[in-house]
N, C-alpha and C positions, 0 to 999 in steps of 0.2 A: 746633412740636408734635412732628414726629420724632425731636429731638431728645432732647425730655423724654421719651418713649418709647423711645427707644433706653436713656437711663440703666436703667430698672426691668429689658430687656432682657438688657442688656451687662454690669452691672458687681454684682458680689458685694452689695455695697448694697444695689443697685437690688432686685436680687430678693429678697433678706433684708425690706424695707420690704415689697414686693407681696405675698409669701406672710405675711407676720405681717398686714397691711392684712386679706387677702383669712380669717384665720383670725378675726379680732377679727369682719369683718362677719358669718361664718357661725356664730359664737358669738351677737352679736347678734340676728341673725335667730332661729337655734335660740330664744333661752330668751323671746322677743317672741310667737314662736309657740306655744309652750309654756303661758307665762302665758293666752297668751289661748284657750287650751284649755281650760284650766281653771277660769278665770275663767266661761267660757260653760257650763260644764259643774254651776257650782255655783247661776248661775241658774238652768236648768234644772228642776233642784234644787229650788228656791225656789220657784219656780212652778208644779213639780207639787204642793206640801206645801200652800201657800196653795188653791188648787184643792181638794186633798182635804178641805183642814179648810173649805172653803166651801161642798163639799158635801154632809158631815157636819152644817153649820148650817143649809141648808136640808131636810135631810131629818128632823132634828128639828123643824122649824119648820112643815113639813107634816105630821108623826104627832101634834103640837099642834093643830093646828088640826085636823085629821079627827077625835081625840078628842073635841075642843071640840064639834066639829058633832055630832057622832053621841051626845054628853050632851045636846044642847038638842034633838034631833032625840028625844030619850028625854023631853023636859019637864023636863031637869035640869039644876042649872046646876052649872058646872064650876069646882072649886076650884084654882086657880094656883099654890097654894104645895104641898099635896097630890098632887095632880093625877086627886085622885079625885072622880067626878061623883055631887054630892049632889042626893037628892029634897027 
């Protein structure tokens, strides 16, 4: 084991392999880190958008229905395609 640790140590090689080794892993690591920045970042993303537009369809779906109530609550009933409440 010394040995093999001597060569990276000792000889022009050695340390030419270990610093190019030691650059490829921190390139790696950099853009592994990176991607996954960003990747996380577009979820994020995603699920505030999904979120907004789901609470956009409930809060239409609630000013429907309190229309709806407040036409029958009138004795009227209420036209769906209009959205006007006829006597």
């Amino acid at each position: 084991m010394a040995a093999f640790l001597l060569f990276f140590i000792e000889t022009k090689i050695g340390r030419t392999i270990a610093i190019t080794g030691l650059i490829v892993a921190g390139v790696f690591i950099g853009w592994i880190s990176f991607k996954n920045h960003y990747y996380n970042q577009g979820y994020q993303a995603a699920i505030t958008q999904v979120a907004k537009n789901t609470k956009e369809a409930k809060d239409a779906v609630d000013k429907a229905v309190s229309s709806s109530a407040e036409c029958f609550a009138r004795g009227g009933t209420p036209d769906d395609t209009t959205g006007v409440c006829d006597r």
